[in-house]
C-alpha positions, 0 to 999 in steps of 0.5 A: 554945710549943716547949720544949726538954728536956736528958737527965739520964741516961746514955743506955747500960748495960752488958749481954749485949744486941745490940753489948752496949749497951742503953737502959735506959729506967727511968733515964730522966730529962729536964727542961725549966726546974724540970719532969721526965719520968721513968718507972720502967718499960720504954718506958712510964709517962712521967710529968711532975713540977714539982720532987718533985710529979707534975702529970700525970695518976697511972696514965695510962701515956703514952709519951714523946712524949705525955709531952712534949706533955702538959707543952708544953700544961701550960705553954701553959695557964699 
């Protein structure tokens, strides 16, 4: 099954960074269907929600595209 998520965040902040632009990874936000990839940290600590619920494994620190992957094969079991 391929999934297609949609960013929900705003992919830029202001900062005194390189060009003055800078990702701010802990406002990341995407969804597919009722389903969230978030994290509240920096380049790590992707986790997947179903509505307020997390459903992937607490404290597993996967990156985005593992993240990803997770829910794509959550989703294949169902």
């Amino acid at each position: 099954m391929k999934i297609n998520l949609t960013k929900l965040h705003k992919g830029k902040h202001l900062q005194g960074c390189y060009n003055n632009y800078v990702h701010d990874s802990s406002k990341s936000l995407y969804a597919y269907k009722q389903y969230r990839i978030k994290t509240n940290y920096h380049y790590m600590g992707w986790e997947v929600y179903d509505g307020e619920t997390q459903i992937s494994p607490i404290g597993f620190g996967m990156s985005f595209k593992e993240a990803r992957q997770w829910l794509k094969d959550y989703l294949d079991e169902e």
